[in-house]
C-alpha positions as CSV (number, residue, x, y, z in Angstrom):
1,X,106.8,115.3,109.0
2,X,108.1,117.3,112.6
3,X,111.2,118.1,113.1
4,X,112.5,115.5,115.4
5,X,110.8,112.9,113.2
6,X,112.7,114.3,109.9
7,X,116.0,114.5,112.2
8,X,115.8,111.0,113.7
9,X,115.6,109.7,110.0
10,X,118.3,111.5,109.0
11,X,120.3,109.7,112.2
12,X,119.2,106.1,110.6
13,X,120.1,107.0,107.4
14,X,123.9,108.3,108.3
15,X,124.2,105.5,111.0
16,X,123.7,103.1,107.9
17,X,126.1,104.6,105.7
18,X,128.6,104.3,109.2
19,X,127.4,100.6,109.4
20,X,128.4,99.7,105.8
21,X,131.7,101.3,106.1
22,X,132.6,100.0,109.7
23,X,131.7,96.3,108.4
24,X,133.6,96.9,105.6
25,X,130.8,95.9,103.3
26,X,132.1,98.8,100.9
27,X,135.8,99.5,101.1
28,X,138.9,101.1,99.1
29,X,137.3,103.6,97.2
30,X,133.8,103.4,97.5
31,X,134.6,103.5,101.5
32,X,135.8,106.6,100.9
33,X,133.5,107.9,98.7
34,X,130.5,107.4,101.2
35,X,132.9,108.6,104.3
36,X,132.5,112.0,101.9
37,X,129.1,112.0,101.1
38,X,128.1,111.1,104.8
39,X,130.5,114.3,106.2
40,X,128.0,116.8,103.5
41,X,125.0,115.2,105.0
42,X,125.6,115.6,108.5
43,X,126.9,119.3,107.9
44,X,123.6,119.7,105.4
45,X,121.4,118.0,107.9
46,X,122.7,119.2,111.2
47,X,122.9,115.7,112.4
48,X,125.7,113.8,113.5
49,X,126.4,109.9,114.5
50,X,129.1,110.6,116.4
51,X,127.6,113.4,118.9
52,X,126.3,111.3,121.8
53,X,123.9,113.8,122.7
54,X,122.8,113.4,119.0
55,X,122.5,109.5,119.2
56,X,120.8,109.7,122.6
57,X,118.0,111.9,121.4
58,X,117.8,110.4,117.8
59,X,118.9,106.8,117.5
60,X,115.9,104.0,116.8
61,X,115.6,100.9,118.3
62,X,115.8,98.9,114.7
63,X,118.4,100.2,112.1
64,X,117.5,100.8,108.5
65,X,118.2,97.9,107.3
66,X,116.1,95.7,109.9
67,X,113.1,97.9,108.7
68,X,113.6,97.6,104.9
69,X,114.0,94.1,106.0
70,X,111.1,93.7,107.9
71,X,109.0,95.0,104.9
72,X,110.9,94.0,102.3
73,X,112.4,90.1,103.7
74,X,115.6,89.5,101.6
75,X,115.6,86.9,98.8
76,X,116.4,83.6,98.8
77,X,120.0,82.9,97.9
78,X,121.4,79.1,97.1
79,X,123.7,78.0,99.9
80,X,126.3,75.6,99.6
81,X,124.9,72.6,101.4
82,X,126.9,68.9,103.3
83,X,125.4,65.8,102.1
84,X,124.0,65.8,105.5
85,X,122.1,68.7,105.2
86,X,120.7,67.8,101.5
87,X,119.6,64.7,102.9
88,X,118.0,66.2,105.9
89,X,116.3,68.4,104.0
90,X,115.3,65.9,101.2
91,X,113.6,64.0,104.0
92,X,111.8,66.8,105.5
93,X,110.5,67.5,101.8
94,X,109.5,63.9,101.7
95,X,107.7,64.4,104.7
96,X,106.0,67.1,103.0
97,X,105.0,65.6,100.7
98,X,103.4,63.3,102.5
99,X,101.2,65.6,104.1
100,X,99.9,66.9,101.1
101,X,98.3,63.6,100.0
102,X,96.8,63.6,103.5
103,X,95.0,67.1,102.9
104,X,97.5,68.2,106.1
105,X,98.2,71.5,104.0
106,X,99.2,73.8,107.0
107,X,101.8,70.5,108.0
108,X,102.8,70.4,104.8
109,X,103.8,73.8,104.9
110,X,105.5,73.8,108.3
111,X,108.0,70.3,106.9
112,X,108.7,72.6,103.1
113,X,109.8,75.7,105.9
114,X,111.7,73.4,107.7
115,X,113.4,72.0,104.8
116,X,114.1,75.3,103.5
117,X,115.8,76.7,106.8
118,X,118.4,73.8,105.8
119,X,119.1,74.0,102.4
120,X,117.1,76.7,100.2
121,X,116.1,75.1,97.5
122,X,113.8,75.5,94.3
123,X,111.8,72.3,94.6
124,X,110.8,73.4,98.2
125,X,109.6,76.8,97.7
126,X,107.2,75.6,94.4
127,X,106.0,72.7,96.6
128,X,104.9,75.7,99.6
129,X,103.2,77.3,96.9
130,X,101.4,74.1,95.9
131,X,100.4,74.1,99.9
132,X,99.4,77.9,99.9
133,X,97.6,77.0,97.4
134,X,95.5,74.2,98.7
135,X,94.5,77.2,101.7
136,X,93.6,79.4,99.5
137,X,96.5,81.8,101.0
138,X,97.5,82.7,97.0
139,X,100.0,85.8,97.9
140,X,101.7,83.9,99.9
141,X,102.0,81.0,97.1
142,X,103.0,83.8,94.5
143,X,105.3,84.9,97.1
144,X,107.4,81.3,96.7
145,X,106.7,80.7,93.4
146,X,109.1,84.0,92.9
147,X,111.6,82.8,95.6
148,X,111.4,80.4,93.4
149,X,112.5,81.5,90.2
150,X,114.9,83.6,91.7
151,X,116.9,80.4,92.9
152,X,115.9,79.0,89.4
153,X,115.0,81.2,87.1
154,X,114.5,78.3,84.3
155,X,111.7,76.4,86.8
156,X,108.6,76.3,84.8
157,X,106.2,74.7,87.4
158,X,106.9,78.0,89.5
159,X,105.4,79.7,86.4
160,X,102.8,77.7,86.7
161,X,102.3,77.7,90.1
162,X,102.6,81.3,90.2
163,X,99.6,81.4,87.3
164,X,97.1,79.3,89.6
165,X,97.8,81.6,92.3
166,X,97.1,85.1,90.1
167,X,94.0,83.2,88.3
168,X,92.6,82.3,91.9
169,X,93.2,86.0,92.9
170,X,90.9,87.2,89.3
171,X,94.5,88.7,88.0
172,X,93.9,87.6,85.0
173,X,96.4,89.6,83.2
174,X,99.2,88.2,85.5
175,X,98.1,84.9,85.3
176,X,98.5,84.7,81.3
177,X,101.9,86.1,81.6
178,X,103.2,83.3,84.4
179,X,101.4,80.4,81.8
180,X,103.3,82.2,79.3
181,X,106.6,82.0,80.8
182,X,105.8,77.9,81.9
183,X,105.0,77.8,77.8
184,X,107.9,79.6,77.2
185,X,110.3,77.2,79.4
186,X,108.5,74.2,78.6
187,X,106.8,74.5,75.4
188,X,105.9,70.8,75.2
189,X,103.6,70.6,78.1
190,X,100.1,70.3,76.8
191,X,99.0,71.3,80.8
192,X,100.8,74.7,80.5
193,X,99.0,75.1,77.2
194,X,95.1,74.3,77.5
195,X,95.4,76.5,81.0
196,X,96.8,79.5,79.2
197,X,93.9,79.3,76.7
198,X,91.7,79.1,79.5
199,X,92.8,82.3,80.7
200,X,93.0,84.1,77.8
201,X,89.1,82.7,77.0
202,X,88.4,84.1,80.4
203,X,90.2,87.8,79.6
204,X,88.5,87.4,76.2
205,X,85.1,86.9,77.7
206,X,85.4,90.3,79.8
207,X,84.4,91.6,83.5
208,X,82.2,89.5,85.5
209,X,78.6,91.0,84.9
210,X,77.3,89.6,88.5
211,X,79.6,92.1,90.3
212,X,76.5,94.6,88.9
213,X,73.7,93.3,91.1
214,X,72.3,90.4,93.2
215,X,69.2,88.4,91.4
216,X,66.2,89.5,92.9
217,X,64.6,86.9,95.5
218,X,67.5,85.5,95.9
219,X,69.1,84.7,99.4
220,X,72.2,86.4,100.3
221,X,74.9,84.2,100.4
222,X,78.2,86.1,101.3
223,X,81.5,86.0,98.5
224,X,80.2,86.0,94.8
225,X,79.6,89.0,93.7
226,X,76.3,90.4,93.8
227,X,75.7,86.9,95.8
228,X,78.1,87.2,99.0
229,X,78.9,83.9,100.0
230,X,79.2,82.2,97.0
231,X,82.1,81.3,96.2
232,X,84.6,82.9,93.6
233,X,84.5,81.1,90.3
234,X,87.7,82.4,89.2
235,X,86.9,85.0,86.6
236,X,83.8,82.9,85.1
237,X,81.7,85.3,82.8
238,X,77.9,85.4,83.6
239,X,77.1,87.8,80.8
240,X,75.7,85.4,78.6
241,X,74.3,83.4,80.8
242,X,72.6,86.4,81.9
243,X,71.0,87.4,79.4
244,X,69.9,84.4,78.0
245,X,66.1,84.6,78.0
246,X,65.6,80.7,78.5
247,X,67.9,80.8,81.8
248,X,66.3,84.1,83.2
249,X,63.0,82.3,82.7
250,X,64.5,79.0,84.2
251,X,65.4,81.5,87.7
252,X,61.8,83.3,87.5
253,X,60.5,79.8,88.0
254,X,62.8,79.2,90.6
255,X,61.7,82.1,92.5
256,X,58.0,81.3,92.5
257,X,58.5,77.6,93.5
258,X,58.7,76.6,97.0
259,X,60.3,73.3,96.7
260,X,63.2,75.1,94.5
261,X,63.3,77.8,97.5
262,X,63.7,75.0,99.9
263,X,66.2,73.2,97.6
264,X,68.2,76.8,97.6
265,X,68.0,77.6,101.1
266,X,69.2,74.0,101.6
267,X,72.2,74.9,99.8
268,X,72.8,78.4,101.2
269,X,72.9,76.7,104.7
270,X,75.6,74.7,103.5
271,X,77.9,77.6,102.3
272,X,77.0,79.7,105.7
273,X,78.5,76.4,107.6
274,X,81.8,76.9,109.5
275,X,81.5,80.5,109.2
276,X,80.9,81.0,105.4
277,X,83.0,81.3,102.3
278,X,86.3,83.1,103.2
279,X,86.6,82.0,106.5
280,X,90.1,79.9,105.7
281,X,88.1,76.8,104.4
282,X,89.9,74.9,101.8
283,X,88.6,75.5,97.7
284,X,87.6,72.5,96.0
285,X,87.3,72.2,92.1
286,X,85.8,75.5,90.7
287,X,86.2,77.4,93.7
288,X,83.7,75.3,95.9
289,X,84.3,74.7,99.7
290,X,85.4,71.0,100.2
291,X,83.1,71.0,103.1
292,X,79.9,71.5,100.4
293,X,78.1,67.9,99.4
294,X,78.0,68.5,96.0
295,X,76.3,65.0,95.5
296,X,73.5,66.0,98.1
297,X,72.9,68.8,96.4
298,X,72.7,67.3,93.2
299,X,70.7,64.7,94.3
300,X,67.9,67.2,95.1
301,X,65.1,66.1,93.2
302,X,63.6,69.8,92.6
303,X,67.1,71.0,91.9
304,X,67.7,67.8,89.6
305,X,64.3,68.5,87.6
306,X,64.7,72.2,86.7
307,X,68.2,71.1,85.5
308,X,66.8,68.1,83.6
309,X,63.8,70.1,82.2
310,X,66.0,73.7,81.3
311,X,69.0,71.0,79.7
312,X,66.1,69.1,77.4
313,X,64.7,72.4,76.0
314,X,67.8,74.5,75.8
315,X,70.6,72.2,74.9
316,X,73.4,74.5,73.8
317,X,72.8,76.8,76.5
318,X,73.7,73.8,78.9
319,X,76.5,73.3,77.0
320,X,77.8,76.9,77.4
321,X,77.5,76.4,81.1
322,X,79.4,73.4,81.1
323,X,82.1,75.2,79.3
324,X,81.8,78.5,81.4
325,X,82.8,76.1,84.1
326,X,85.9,75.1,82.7
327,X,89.1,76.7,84.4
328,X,92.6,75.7,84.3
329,X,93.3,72.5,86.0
330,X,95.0,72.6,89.8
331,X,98.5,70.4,89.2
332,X,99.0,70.6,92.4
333,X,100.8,67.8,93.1
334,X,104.2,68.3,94.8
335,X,106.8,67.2,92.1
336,X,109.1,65.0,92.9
337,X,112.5,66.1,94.3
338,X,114.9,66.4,90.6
């Protein structure tokens, strides 16, 4: 750090102690206390609020606190509300809600912002989550699932919401401690309780073996890894699946059949539409793109065959699949205002 740069931090650090006592947001002793501490600094440091030459060659345009705040935004605190503003804000909830059902998630989000610039409240944070969510956008969703608990630190459903978020985002360690605190808050909810046994199946099962390398033959398809563009299937373990003989025979017949190639590519051109997984498309069940026809695909009939032939010799390894598949469930649905 130069000179001027170490010095004109030293100015925003003593112009913030001369802020907090000025406003009086310390006084009587502890006002006189800092007074003392900021007259060593600026003798220590050289530098000195109160020289104008000093502030005109050192002060910033933003004081310290705007720029811890601009990194750092300030917590949510509960306000004492009217009835009219509960009730505006209840409606602009409402409203929110609304939009959810319609798959309007970024509306949705701009009527839960709203309704918090009025009244900050619990319900409305967890419900933006729910919405953050639905986009895919799961820091931001973590991000009011804490604002959250901090307004309510007994809320399960922000637990909750704050677990789907971290599972999404492969934290899988995070995500068993969030189910855990909904469990812990609400120990009767049997939804709280199959998707913490999900994750900790998931953590059980270990890394994602398809991170190594991309099957040979294959086409690339960009966000799986080792298959860019597939997309993320939330910590589901290929290692058995892998290195089950009966499958990796099932794919070398898939590589040398032309139909199944078509049937692939087929599929492939669906995930590269709109720009491809990641693009700020909206995650269906098991990670999939909403905009992908699962029933099309299905209804392949080379796709449909190899599934039909691989299920009737190797029935438990289709059952394995199946429950590689499963994943906690997305209770997404906005709660209803307590």
């Amino acid at each position: 750090m130069s000179k001027d740069q170490q010095d004109r931090l030293s100015f925003a650090i003593l112009q913030h102690f001369d802020d907090l006592i000025s406003s009086k947001a310390v006084d009587g002793e502890a006002a006189e206390s800092m007074a003392v501490a900021a007259q060593c600094l600026t003798e220590a440091l050289g530098v000195d609020v109160k020289d104008p030459e000093h502030a005109s060659r050192l002060k910033v345009d933003q004081t310290l606190q705007d720029v811890f705040d601009g990194v750092f935004p300030p917590r949510p605190t509960k306000k004492a509300a009217t009835k009219d503003e509960e009730a505006k804000a209840n409606d602009l909830k409402d409203e929110g809600n609304d939009l959810m059902k319609q798959n309007k998630y970024e509306e949705a989000i701009e009527k839960y912002s709203e309704a918090i610039e009025v009244v900050p409240v619990a319900t409305y944070f967890c419900n933006r989550a729910a919405a953050y969510s639905k986009l895919a956008q799961h820091e931001s969703a973590v991000k009011d699932a804490e604002d959250a608990l901090v307004l309510d630190a007994g809320y399960s459903k922000a637990y909750a919401r704050m677990g789907f978020a971290y599972l999404n985002m492969n934290k899988l360690p995070e995500a068993e401690d969030a189910y855990s605190n909904a469990l812990r808050l609400d120990s009767g909810n049997q939804s709280y309780k199959d998707n913490l046994d999900a994750v900790k199946e998931k953590i059980s099962a270990g890394p994602n073996v398809m991170a190594q390398a991309p099957m040979g033959g294959m086409p690339a398809m960009p966000g799986m890894p080792g298959m860019p563009g597939m997309p993320n299937l939330a910590g589901m373990d290929f290692s058995q699946i892998l290195n089950n003989p009966a499958f990796m025979n099932m794919a070398q017949q898939f590589m040398t059949d032309p139909n199944m190639q078509q049937a692939f590519t087929s599929m492939a051109d669906q995930f590269m539409q709109g720009g491809g997984v990641g693009g700020g498309e909206t995650l269906g069940p098991n990670g999939v793109p909403e905009n992908i026809d699962i029933n099309a695909m299905l209804g392949n009939p080379a796709l449909r065959s190899m599934a039909e032939n691989f299920e009737a010799q190797n029935p438990q390894m289709m059952d394995q699949l199946r429950n590689q598949f499963r994943r906690p469930e997305d209770d997404t649905e906005p709660p209803p205002n307590p």
